[in-house]
mmCIF file of the C-alpha atoms, coordinates in Angstrom:
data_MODEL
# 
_entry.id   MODEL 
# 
loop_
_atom_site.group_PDB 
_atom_site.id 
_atom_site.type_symbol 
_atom_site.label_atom_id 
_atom_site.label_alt_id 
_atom_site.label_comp_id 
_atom_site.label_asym_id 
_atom_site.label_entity_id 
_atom_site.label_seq_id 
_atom_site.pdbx_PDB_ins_code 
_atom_site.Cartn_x 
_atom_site.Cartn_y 
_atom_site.Cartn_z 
_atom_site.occupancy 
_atom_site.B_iso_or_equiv 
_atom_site.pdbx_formal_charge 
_atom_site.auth_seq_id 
_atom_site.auth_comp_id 
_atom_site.auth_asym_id 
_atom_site.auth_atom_id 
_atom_site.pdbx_PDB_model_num 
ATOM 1  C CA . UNK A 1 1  ? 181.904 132.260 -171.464 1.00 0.00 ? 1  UNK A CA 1 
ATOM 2  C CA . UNK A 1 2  ? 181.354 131.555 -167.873 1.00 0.00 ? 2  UNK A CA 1 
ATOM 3  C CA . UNK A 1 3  ? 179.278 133.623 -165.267 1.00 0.00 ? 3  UNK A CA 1 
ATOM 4  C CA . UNK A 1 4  ? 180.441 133.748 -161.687 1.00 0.00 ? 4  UNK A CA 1 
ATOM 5  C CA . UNK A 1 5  ? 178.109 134.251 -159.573 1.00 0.00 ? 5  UNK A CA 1 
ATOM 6  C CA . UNK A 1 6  ? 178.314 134.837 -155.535 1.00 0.00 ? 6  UNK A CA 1 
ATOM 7  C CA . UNK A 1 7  ? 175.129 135.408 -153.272 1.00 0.00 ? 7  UNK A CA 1 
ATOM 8  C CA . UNK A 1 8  ? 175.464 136.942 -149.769 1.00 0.00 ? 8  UNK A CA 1 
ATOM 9  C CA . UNK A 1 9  ? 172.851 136.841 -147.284 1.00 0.00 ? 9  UNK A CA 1 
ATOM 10 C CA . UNK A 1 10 ? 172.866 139.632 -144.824 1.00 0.00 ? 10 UNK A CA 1 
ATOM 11 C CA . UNK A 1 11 ? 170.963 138.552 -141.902 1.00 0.00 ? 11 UNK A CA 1 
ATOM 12 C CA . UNK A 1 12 ? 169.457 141.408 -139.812 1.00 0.00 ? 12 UNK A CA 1 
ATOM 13 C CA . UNK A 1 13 ? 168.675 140.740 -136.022 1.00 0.00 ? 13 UNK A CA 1 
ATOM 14 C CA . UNK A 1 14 ? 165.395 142.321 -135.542 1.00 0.00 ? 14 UNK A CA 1 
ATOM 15 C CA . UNK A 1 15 ? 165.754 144.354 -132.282 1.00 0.00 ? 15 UNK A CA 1 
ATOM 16 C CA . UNK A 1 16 ? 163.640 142.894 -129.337 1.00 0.00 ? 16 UNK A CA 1 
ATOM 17 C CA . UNK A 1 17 ? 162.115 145.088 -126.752 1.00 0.00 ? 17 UNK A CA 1 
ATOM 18 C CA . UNK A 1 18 ? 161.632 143.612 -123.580 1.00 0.00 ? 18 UNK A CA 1 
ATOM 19 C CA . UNK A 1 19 ? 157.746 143.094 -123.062 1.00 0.00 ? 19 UNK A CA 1 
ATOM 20 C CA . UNK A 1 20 ? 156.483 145.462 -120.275 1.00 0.00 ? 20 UNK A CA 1 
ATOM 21 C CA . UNK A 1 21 ? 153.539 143.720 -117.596 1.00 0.00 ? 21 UNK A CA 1 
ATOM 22 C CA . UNK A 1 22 ? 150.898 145.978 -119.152 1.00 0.00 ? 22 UNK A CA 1 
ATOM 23 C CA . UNK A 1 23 ? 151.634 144.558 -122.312 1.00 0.00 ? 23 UNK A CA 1 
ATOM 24 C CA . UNK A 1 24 ? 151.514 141.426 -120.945 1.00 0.00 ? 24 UNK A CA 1 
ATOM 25 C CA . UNK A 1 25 ? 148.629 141.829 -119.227 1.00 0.00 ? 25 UNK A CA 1 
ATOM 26 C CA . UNK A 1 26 ? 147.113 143.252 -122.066 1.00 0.00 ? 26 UNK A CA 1 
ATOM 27 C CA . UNK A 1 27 ? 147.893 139.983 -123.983 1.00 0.00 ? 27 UNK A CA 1 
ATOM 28 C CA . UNK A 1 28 ? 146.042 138.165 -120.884 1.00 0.00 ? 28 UNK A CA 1 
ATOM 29 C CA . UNK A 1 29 ? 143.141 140.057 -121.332 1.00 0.00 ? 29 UNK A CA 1 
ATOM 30 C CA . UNK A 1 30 ? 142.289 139.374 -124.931 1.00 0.00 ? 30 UNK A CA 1 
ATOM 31 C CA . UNK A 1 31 ? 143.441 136.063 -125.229 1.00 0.00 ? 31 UNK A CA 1 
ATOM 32 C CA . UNK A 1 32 ? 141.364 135.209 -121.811 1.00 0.00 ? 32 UNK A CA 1 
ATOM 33 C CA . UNK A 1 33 ? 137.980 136.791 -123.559 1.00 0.00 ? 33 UNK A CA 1 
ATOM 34 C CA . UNK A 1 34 ? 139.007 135.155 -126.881 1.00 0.00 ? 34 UNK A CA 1 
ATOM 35 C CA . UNK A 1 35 ? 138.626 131.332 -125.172 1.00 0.00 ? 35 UNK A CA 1 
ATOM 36 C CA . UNK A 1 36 ? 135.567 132.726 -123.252 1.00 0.00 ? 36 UNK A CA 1 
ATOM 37 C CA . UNK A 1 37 ? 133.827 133.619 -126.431 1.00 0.00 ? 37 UNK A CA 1 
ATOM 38 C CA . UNK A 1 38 ? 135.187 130.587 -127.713 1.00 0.00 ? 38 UNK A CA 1 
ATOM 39 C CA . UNK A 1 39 ? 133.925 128.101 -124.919 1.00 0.00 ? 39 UNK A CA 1 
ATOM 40 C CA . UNK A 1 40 ? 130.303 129.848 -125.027 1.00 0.00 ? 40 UNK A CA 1 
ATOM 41 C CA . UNK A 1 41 ? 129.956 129.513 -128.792 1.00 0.00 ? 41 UNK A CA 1 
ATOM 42 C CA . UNK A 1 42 ? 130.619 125.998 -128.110 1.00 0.00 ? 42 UNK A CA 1 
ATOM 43 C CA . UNK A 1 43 ? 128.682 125.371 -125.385 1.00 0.00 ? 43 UNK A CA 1 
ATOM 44 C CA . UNK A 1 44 ? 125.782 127.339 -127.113 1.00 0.00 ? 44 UNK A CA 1 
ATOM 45 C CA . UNK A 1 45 ? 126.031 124.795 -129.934 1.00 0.00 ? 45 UNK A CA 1 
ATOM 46 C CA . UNK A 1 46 ? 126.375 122.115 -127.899 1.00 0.00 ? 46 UNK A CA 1 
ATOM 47 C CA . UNK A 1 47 ? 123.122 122.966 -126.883 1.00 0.00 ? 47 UNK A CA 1 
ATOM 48 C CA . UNK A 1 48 ? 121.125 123.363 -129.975 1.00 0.00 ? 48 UNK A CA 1 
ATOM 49 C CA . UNK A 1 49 ? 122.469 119.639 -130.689 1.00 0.00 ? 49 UNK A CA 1 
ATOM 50 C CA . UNK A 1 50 ? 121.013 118.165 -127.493 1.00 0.00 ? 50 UNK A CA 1 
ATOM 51 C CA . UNK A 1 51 ? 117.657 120.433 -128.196 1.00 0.00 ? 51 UNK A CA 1 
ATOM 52 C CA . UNK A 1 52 ? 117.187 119.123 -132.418 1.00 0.00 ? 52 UNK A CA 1 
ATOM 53 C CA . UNK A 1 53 ? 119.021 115.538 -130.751 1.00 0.00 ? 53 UNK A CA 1 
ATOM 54 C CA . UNK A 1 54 ? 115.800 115.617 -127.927 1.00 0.00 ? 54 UNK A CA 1 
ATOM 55 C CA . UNK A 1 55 ? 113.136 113.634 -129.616 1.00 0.00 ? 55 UNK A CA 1 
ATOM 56 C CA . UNK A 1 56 ? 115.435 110.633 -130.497 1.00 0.00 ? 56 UNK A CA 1 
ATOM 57 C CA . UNK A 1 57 ? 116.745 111.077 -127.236 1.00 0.00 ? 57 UNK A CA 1 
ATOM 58 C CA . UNK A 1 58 ? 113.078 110.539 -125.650 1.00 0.00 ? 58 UNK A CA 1 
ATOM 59 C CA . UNK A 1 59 ? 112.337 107.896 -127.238 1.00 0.00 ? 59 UNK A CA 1 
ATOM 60 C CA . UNK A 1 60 ? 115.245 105.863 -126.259 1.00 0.00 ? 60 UNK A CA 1 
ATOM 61 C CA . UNK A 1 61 ? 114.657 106.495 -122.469 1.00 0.00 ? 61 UNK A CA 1 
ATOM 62 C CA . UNK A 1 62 ? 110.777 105.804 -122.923 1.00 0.00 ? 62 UNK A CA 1 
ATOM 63 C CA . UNK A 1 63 ? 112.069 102.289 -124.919 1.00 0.00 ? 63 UNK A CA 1 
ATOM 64 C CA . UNK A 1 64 ? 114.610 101.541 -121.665 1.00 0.00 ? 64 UNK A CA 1 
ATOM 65 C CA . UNK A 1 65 ? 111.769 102.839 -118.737 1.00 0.00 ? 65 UNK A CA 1 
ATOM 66 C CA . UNK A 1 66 ? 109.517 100.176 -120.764 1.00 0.00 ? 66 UNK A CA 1 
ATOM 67 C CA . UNK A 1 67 ? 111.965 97.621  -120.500 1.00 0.00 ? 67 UNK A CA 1 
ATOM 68 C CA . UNK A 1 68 ? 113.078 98.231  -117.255 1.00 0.00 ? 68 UNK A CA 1 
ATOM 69 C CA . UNK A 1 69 ? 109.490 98.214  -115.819 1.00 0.00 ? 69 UNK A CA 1 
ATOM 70 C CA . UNK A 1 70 ? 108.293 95.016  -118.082 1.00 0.00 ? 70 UNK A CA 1 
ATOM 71 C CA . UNK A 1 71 ? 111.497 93.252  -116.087 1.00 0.00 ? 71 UNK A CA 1 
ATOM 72 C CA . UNK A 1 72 ? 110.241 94.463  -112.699 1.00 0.00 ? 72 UNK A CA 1 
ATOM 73 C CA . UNK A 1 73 ? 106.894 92.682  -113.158 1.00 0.00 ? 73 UNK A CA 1 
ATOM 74 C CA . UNK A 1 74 ? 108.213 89.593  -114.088 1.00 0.00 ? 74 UNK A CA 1 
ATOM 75 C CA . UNK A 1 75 ? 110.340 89.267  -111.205 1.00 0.00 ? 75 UNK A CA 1 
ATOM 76 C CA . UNK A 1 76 ? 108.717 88.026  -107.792 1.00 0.00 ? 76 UNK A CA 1 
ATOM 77 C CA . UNK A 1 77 ? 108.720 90.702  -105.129 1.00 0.00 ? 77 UNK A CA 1 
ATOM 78 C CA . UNK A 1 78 ? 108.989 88.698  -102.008 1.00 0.00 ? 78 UNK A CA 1 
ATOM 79 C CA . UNK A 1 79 ? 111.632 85.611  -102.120 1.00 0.00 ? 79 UNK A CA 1 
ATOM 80 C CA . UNK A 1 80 ? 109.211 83.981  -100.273 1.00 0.00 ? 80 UNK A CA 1 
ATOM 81 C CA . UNK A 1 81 ? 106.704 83.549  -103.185 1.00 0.00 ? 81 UNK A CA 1 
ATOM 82 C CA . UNK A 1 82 ? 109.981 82.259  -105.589 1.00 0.00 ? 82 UNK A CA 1 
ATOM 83 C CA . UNK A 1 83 ? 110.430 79.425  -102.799 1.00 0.00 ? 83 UNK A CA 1 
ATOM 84 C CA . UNK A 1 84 ? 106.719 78.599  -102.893 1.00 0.00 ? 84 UNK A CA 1 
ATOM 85 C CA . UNK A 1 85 ? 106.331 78.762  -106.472 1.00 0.00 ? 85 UNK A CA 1 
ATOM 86 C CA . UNK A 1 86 ? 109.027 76.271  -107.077 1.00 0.00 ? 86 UNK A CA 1 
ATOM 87 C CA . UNK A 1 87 ? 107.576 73.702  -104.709 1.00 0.00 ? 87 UNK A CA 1 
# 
């Protein structure tokens, strides 16, 4: 015995309305307060990272400011005392 058979896809154009400016608009809006939220929640975030992040943070610029002013004392502060010292 032998089945035949044949499968027919209809395809249906959806119909498209033409979007209207204060639909468009509309679109603006939300989208436009959507990335707002979105850019505050992140920069709110951002912010409690720096704020638990501080501490390490301080310590690392306290380390360099060290550094930095143990290097300033070692250097002369007039040339004229690096001439005289090496004579």
């Amino acid at each position: 015995s032998t089945i035949t058979l044949d499968l027919e896809e209809t395809a249906v154009a959806p119909l498209t309305r033409p979007r209207t400016v204060s639909l468009q608009l509309s679109e603006t809006w939300v989208n436009s307060t959507r990335s707002l939220k979105t850019v505050s929640v992140g920069l709110l975030r951002l912010g409690i990272w720096c704020l638990v992040y501080s501490p390490y943070l301080a310590v690392l610029l306290g380390i360099l400011w060290l550094i930095r002013r143990h290097q300033k004392q070692k250097l002369p502060t007039n040339p004229s005392d690096q001439a005289s010292s090496s004579s």
